[in-house]
C-alpha positions as CSV (number, residue, x, y, z in Angstrom):
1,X,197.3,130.9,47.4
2,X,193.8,131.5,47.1
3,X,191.2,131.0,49.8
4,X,187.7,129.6,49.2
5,X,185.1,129.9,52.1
6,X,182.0,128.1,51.7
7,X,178.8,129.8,51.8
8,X,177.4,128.2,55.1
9,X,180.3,129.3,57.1
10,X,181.2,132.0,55.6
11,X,179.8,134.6,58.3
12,X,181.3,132.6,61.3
13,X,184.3,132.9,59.4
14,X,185.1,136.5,58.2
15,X,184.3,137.3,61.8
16,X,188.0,135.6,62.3
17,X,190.1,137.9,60.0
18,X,191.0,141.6,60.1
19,X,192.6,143.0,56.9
20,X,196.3,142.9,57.2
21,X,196.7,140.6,60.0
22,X,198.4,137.1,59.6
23,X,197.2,134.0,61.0
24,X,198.1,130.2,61.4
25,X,195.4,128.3,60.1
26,X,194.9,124.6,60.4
27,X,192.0,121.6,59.3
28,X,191.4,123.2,55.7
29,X,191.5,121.3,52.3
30,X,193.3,121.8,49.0
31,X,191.5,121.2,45.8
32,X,192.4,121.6,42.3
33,X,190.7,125.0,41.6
34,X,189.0,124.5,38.3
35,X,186.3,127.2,38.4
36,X,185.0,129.6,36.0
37,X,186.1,133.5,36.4
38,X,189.3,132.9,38.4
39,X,191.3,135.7,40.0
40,X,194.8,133.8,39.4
41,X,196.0,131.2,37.4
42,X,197.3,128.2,39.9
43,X,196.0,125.1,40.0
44,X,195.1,124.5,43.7
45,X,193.6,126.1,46.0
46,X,192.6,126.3,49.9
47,X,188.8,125.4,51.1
48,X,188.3,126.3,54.4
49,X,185.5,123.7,56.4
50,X,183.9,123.7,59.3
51,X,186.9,122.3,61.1
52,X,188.7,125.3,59.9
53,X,191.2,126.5,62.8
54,X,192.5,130.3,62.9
55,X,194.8,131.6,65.3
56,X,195.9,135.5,64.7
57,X,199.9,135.3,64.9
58,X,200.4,137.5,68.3
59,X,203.9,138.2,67.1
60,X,204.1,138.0,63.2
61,X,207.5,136.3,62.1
62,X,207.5,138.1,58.8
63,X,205.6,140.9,57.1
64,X,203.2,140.4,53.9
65,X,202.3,143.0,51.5
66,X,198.8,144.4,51.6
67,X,198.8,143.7,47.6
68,X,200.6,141.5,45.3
69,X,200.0,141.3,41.9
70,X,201.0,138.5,39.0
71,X,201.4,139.8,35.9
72,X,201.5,138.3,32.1
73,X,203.1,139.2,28.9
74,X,200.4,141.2,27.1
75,X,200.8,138.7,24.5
76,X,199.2,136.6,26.8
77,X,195.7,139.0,27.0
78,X,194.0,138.7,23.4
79,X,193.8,134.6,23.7
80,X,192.9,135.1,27.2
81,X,189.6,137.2,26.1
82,X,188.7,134.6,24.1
83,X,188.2,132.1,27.2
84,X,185.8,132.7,30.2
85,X,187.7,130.9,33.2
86,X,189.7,134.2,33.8
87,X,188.6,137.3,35.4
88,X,189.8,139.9,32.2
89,X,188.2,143.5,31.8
90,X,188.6,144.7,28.3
């Protein structure tokens, strides 16, 4: 799911990750996520406020991927370029 930080906090809160690590993370909201140039295609997403909590996991229970990707059916890509709510390169 994607993560969207408001600007005010944003410092105060990048300080709290480290790329790669996993976290328990409490007090957020989930929006519908409607905005132009997305970077993925569901229709929710996390806001994080200034009553954001993050914890680092000490012991991680599982382990993530540093990437995952979501791919479409290149069928999918010409109508796709003819919309701007997605990020596309052609």
């Amino acid at each position: 799911m994607h993560c969207w930080i408001p600007s005010p906090i944003f410092v105060e809160m990048d300080k709290a990750f480290v790329k790669g690590g996993l976290y328990a993370i409490g007090n957020f909201l989930i929006t519908p996520y409607t905005g132009k140039y997305r970077c993925f295609e569901a229709g929710l997403h996390i806001v994080f406020t200034i009553t954001t909590v993050i914890s680092p996991l000490i012991e991680p229970f599982c382990s993530i991927p540093d990437e995952v990707f979501n791919f479409t059916n290149l069928k999918n890509i010409p109508a796709a370029l003819e919309h701007d709510s997605h990020l596309i390169g052609k």
